[in-house]
C-alpha positions in Angstrom: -78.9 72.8 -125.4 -79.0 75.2 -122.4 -79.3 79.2 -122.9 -76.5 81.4 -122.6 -77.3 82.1 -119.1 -76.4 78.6 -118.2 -72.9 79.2 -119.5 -71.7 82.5 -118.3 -68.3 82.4 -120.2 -70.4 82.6 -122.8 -70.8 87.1 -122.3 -67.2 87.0 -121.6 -66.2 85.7 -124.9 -69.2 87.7 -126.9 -67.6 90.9 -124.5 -64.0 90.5 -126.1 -65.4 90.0 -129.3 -67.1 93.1 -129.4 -63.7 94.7 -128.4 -61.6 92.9 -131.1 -59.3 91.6 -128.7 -57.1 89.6 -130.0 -56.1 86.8 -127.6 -59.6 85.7 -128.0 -59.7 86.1 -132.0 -56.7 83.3 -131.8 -59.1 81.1 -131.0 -61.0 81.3 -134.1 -59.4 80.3 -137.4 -60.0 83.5 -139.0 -61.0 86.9 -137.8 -64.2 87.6 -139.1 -64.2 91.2 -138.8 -60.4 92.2 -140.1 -61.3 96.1 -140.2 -63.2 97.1 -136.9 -64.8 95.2 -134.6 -68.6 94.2 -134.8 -71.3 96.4 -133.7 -73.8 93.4 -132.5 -72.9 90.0 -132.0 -75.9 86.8 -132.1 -75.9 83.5 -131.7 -78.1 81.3 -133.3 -78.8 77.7 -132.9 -79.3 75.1 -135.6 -80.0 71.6 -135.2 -77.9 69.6 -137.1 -78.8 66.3 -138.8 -76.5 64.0 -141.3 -78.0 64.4 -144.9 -78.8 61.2 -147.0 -76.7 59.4 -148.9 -76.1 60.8 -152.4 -76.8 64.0 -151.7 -73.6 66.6 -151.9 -73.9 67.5 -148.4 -72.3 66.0 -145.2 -75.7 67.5 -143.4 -79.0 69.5 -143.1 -79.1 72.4 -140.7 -82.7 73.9 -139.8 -82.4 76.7 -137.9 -84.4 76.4 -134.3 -83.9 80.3 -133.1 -82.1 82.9 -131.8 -79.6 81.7 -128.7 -78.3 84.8 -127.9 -80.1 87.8 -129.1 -78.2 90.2 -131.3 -76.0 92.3 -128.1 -74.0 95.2 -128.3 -71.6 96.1 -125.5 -74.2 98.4 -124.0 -76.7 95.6 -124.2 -74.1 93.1 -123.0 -73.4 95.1 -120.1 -76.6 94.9 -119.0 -77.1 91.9 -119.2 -74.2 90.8 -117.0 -75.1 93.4 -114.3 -78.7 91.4 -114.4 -76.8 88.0 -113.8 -77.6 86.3 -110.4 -74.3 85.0 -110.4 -72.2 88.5 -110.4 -71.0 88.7 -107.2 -73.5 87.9 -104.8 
């Protein structure tokens, strides 16, 4: 999979997380932070494999890294302002 930078919707939807806004919260099945919205928000990307028969699971995860480093809204800000494709 590509890095964040390679799908720049991706800042927009961390952005309006980090503001609680709640036409993007609808998207999710629950809102995950009820009382106030998250400081920092990460990404992190697992690969995914199906686990053997008999065992409880449907599958393995082993965590490859960090996708998106932990961002605050200063951070995120940033980061957009850094993006090549921000109005050129």
């Amino acid at each position: 999979m590509a890095g964040p930078r390679d799908y720049p919707w991706t800042f927009n939807f961390v952005w309006k997380l980090l503001h609680n806004d709640p036409g993007t919260l609808s998207l999710l099945a629950n809102n995950p932070f009820p009382d106030a919205p998250p400081r920092y928000i990460r990404a992190r990307l697992y690969k995914y494999e199906f686990a053997p028969l008999g065992e409880r699971a449907w599958w393995r995860r082993t965590l490859l890294g960090d996708w998106l480093p932990a961002l605050t809204t200063a951070d995120l800000r940033e980061t957009i302002q850094a993006q090549p494709w921000l109005g050129e």
